[in-house]
C-alpha positions, 0 to 999 in steps of 0.5 A: 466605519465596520470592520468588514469596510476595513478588508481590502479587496484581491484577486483570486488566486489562480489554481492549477491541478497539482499531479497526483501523488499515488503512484502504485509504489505509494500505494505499495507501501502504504498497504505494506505498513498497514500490515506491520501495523496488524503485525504489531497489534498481533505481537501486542496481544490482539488478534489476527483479523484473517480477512485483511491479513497478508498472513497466517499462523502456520505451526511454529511459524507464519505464512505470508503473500505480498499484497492481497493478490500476491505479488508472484516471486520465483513462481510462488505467493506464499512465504515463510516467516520464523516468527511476527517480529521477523515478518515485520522486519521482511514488510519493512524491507519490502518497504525498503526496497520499493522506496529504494528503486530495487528493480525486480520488486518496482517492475512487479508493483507496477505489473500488478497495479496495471493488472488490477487497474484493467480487472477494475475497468472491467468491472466498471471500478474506477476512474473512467477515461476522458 
């Protein structure tokens, strides 16, 4: 008797489609720790890859935007930030609020994902509409 003799037959599972787990705050906050991780490669010695980067070295200090199209507070995209570790710790409560449901912030992730959602289709980016 063979080993594959020994196997005893079963019935397929089934599957049903598991709901998506990105949501435009999932995504936020996934872009915002690539950053801090920028950030602390910087702090570390390395260089800042301008191209990807939310910030940039401004005299003494850094200006930073929230998102690579930038999240528009109180009328302005672009802040300051003393020093990298200091916008480290802004990202992580940037990460903090968003997780937390801070209504302000969510309300302005989710404008800007459906803004960049209709400028996609558009451009014929992205998932088509069944």
């Amino acid at each position: 008797m063979s080993f594959l003799d020994q196997l005893k037959p079963a019935s397929a599972p089934t599957r049903s489609p598991s709901p998506s787990k990105s949501t435009p705050i999932t995504r936020f906050v996934k872009k915002v720790r690539e950053q801090q991780e920028m950030i602390q490669s910087a702090i570390d010695g390395g260089e800042i890859n301008s191209r990807t980067a939310w910030f940039v070295k401004a005299g003494e200090g850094y200006r930073f935007k929230i998102l690579r199209s930038p999240l528009v507070i109180n009328d302005t995209e672009w802040f300051e930030a003393a020093s990298l570790s200091d916008l480290k710790a802004l990202y992580q409560g940037l990460i903090d609020a968003a997780t937390g449901g801070d209504e302000k912030l969510v309300a302005l992730i989710n404008e800007r994902s459906e803004l960049d959602k209709v400028a996609a289709e558009k451009k014929g980016i992205g998932r088509k509409k069944k």
